[in-house]
N, C-alpha and C positions, 0 to 999 in steps of 0.2 A: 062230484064236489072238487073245486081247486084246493090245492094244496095250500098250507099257509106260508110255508116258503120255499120255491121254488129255485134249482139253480142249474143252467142249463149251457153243459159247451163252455165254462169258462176259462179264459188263460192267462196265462201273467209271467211275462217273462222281466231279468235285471239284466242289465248291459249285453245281450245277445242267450242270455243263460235263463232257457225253459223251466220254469218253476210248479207252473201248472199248466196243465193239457187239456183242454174237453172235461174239465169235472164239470160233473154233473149229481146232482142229489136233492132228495126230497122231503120237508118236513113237516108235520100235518100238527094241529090244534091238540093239546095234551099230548103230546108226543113226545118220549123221549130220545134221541138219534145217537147210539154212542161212534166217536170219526177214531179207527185206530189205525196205525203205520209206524214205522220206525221215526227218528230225528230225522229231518231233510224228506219223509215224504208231501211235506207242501200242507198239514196239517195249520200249522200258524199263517201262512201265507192267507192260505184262503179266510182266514177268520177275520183277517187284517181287510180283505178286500169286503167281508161283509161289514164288519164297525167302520168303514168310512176311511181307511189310513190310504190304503190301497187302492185305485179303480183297474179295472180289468182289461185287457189290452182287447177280448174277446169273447162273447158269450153273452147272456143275459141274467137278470135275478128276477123274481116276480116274488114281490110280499102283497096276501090278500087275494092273488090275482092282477096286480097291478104294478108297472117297470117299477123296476126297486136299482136306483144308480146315486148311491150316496158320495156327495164332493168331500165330506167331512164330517168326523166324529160323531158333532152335533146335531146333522142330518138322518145319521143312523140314530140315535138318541130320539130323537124328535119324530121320527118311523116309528119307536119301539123294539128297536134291535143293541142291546146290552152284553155287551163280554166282559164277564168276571175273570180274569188274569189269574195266574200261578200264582205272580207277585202282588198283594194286596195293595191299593192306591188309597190307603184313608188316610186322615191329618192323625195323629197320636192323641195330640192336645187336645183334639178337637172333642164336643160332645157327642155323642151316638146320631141326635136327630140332625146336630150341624153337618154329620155326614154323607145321611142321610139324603137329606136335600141339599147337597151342597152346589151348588150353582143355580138352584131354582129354590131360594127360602122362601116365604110366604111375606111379603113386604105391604108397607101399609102405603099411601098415598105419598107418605115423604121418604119413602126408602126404608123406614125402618124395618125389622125383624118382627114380625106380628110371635111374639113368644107360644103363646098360647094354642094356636091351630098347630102351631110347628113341634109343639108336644104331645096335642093331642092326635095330629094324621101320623106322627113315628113310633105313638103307639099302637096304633092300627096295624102299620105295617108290621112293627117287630111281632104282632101276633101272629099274621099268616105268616111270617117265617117258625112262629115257634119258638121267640127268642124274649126269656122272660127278665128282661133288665130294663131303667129306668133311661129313658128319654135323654135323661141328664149326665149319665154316666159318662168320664173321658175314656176312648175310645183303648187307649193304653191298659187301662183293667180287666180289660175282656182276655179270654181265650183264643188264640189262633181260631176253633172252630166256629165260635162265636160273633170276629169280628168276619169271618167267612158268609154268616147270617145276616150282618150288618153290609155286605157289599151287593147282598143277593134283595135284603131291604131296598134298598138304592134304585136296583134295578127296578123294584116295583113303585116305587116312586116316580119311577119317568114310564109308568104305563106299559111294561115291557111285555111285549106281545111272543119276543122270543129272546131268550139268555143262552147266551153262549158259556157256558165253563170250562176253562182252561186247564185241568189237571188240579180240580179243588178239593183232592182229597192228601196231596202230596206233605205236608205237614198237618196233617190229623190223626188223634190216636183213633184207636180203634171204635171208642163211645162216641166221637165227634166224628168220626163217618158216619154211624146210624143216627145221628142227628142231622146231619147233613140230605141225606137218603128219605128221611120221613118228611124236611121239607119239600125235597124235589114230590114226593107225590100230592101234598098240597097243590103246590106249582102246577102238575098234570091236572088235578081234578077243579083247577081254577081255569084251564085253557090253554095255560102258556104253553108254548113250543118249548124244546129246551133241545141242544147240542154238548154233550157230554164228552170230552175230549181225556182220554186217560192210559198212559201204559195199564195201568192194575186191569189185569183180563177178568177178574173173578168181582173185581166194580164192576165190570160193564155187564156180565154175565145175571149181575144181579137186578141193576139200578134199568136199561135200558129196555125199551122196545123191539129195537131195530138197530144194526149197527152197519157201517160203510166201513169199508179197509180203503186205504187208499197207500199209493208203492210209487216213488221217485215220479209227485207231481200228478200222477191220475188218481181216478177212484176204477178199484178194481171189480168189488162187486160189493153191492148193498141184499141183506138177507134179513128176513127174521129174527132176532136173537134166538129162538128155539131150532130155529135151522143152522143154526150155527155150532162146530165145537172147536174146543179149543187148539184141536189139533189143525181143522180145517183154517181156521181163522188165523196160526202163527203162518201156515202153509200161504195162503196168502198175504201176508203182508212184508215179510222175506223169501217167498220162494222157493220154501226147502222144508223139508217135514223136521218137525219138533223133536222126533228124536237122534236129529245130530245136531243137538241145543249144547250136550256135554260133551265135546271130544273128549276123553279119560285116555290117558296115553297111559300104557304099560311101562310103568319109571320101579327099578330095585330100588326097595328106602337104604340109605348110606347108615352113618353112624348118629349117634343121638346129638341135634343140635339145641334143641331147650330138654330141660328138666325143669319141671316144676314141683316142687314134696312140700305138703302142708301147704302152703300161700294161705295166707288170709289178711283181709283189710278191714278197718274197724266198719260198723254199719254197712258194710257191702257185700262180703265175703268169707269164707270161713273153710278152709283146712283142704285148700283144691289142689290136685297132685294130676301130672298129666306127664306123659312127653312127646315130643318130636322131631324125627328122625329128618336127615335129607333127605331129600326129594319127597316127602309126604307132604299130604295136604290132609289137616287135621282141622275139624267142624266143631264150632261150640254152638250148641242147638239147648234151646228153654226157651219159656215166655216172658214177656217185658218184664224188667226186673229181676230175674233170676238172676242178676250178677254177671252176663256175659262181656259185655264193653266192658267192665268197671276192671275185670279179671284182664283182660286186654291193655287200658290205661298203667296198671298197675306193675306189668309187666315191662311196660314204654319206660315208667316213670314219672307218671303222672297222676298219680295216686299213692296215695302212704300207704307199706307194707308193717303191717305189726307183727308178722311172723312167717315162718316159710321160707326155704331157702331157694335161690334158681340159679341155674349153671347153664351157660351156653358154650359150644364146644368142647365142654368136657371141664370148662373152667366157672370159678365163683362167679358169679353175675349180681352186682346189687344196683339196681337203677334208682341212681340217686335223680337223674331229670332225663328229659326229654335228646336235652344235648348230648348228654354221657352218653345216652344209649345208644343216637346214630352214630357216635365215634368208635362204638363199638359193634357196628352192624347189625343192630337190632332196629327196624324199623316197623312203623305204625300208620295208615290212613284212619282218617275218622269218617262215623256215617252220615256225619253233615259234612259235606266239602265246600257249603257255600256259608259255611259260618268260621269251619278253623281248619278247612282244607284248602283251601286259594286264599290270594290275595285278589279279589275279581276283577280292583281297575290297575293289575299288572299284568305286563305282555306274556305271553307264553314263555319268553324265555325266562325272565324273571323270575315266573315260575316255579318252574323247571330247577334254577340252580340255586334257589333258597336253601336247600340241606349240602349244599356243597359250596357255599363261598369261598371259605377254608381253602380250598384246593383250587379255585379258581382266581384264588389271589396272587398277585405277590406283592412282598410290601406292603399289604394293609390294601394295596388298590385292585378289584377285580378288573381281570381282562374281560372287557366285552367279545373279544372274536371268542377267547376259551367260552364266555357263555353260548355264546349265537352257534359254535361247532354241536357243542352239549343239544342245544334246543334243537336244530335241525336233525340231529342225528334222532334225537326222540319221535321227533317226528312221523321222520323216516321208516323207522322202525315199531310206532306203534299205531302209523296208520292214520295222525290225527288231523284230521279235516280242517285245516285252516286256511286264511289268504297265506300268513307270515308268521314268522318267529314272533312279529314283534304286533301280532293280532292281542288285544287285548281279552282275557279269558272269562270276563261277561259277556263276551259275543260270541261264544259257542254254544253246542247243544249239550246236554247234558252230556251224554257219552261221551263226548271228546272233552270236557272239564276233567272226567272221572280219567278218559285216560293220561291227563297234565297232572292228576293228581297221581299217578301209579307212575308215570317217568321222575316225577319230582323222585317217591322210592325209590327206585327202581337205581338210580342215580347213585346212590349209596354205596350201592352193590352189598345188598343186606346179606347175612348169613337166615335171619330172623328177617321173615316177612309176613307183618300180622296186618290182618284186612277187616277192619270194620261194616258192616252194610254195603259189600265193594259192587253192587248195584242199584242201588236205591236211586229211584229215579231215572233209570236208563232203558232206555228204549229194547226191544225183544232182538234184532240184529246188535246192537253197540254191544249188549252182554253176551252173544256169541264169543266178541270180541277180547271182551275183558275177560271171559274164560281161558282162549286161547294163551292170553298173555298170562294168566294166573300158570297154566301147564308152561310154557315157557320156565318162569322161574322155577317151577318144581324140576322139571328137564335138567335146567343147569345145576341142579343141588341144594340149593334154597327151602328151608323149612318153614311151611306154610300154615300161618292156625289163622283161621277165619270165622268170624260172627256171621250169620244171615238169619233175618227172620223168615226166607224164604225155604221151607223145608223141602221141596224139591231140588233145590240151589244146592244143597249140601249136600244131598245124596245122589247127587250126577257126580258133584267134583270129586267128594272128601274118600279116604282112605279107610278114615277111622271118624265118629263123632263121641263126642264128649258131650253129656246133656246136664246139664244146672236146674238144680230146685232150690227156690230160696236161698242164695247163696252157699249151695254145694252141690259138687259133683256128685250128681246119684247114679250113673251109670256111663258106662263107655261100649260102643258099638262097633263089631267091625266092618266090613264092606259086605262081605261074604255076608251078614245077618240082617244089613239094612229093611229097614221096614217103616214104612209112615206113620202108622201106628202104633207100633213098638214105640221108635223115640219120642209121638205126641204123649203114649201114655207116660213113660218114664219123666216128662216134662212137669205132666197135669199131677201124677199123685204117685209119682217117685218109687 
């Protein structure tokens, strides 16, 4: 039997710069394909060349069994080939079914909107997705996960014989991935091909069939998912085995740079005592809710303290806001960087010297060369893959935003350096990276307390972890005792 889509030798190069090589890969009817690789391994490129953006400089596609060379968008639509994007493309305003069919409504002889079919086919659709709201509904009421359900509706609307997902679980909680997940096997046991594109190893481990690695531009090797482990799979897609994921540099902790005794904030928090020393790096580990960010925010100044006292350096510390704090070298990243981490349509330097204008001014007026010195030095030194200083920071990959968002810190020259989710969304090399640079600052002396919901994240970096239940500290662990289940259980029932 031919495959239902086929893709063989293709290449694609931009202004002399090889993008893709000879990839090649195969996807069959109920199929799920999960494609992983770092940022910049040619992951997007090629998805661009399957929806029509893209044509190939080299190679062929066959959907069905038959040449598959899309001039545009609407020619991959009109095939049956559907990419569901990171970033959702629905109207707000708009109702569910208008977005449903939005460029193909069901019109009557004079153009009008035949109401009626157009209510009753989107609710057809929203059933094989599994998605139980009214036809009517504006699109703005729904849940991230939901209107995630309304883009994959869509897809089914234009007949889609294979759906591309771009990282569609990236702003989902944990119950809006298993709703996500039980539609995709719909989707299988209806026929559709599906292309499942995801850093989370333990999605794809779950969700896929079959998965392709692909490394700067190729595809490395396509397996089984049951022939696959996790070990093997990061081995190929950076080139290096898994366990020098955590460089842990042997750093003396210095003297105590935070104290925290009692803290507590109303509805969030309650009676959390912790410290840390230079050069430590100190883990606050619990599940959603347990007060970790909030205990972080609070510390920044961006959250009301009702009691509890904190000292850094050995001195009273009351964080009256966000500004106070970096004047006093207490710095914070958030675990969204693309909501209140970046400004996305500013350059990288801009960036970059948002916590430092103050010093880049004089007179009220900043020096551009002091910023442009600042941003290139960051650069420089953290490695960040751009054209220019003055590249715009929606045009990076994730890894390189998160590290605009750590020189923005970094810039400070924190005493106090608190890291929110400081990989979320980052590619399995980029967070090599960002570890490195996390050991960097503890190197220099720098006191590190960091959120992850990544429990293996913690217990490569951290020194000591702190684990929260319900808004308190029920245990603290040292490195010498680390355990995965120690701190899951101390998490689950304290």
């Amino acid at each position: 039997m031919s495959h239902l889509l086929q893709i063989a030798g293709v290449s694609k190069s931009f202004h002399g710069v090889q993008v893709l090589s000879g990839v090649s890969l195969e996807l069959d009817a109920g199929q799920v394909l999960g494609i992983v690789g770092e940022n910049g391994a040619g992951k997007s490129t090629l998805m661009k060349v399957l929806a029509g953006i893209y044509r190939a400089d080299e190679g062929g596609i066959e959907l069905d069994g038959e040449k598959y060379a899309p001039h545009s968008p609407r020619e991959a639509l009109q095939a049956g080939i559907v990419v569901v994007h990171q970033e959702l493309s629905l109207f707000p305003d708009r109702s569910v079914a208008e977005n449903v069919f939005v460029g193909h409504l069901p019109r009557n002889a004079a153009g009008q909107v035949r109401r009626r079919p157009l209510i009753s086919r989107t609710r057809d659709l929203l059933s094989q997705v599994g998605l139980d709201v009214s036809p009517t509904t504006p699109v703005r009421r729904l849940s991230l996960a939901q209107r995630q359900l309304v883009e994959i509706g869509r897809a089914l609307s234009r007949k889609a014989r294979v759906i591309v997902m771009d990282e569609p679980t990236a702003s989902l909680t944990g119950h809006e991935v298993q709703i996500l997940f039980d539609t995709i096997a719909r989707l299988k046991a209806a026929g559709v091909g599906i292309i499942f594109i995801s850093h989370h190893l333990e999605e794809v481990f779950k969700v896929c069939d079959a998965v392709t690695v692909m490394r700067d531009g190729h595809t490395v090797e396509t397996r089984r998912t049951t022939d696959w482990t996790e070990a093997t799979m990061v081995r190929a897609m950076v080139n290096r085995p898994i366990d020098s994921f955590f460089p842990k540099r042997p750093i003396e902790p210095g003297r105590k740079l935070l104290e925290v005794s009692g803290l507590s904030s109303p509805k969030r928090f309650d009676n959390v005592s912790f410290s840390v020393r230079a050069g430590e790096i100190y883990g606050l580990a619990g599940l959603v809710g347990a007060g970790r960010s909030e205990v972080l925010r609070a510390i920044f100044g961006a959250l009301p303290i009702s009691g509890g006292e904190i000292h850094v350096a050995g001195e009273s510390y009351k964080p009256h806001s966000p500004r106070a704090s970096l004047a006093q070298g207490v710095v914070m990243t958030t675990e969204d960087r693309k909501l209140d981490g970046l400004v996305l349509a500013f350059s990288i330097r801009q960036n970059i010297a948002l916590s430092t204008l103050g010093r880049l001014s004089r007179l009220g007026v900043v020096s551009l060369r002091a910023m442009q010195r600042l941003a290139e030095s960051s650069i420089r030194n953290l490695r960040i893959r751009a054209t220019s200083a003055a590249q715009e920071v929606r045009r990076l990959s994730g890894g390189n935003q998160q590290k605009v968002v750590l020189a923005r810190a970094m810039s400070v020259s924190p005493k106090l350096f608190m890291l929110d989710e400081p990989t979320r969304g980052v590619d399995v090399g980029a967070k090599v990276e960002v570890y490195n640079l996390i050991g960097d600052l503890a190197e220099a002396g720098s006191a590190i307390l960091i959120v992850s919901s990544d429990l293996p994240e913690l217990l490569g970096l951290c020194d000591r972890i702190g684990v929260l239940r319900a808004g308190r500290l029920v245990g603290e662990v040292e490195r010498a005792d680390f355990s995965q289940d120690g701190i899951m259980s101390l998490a689950a029932v304290g």
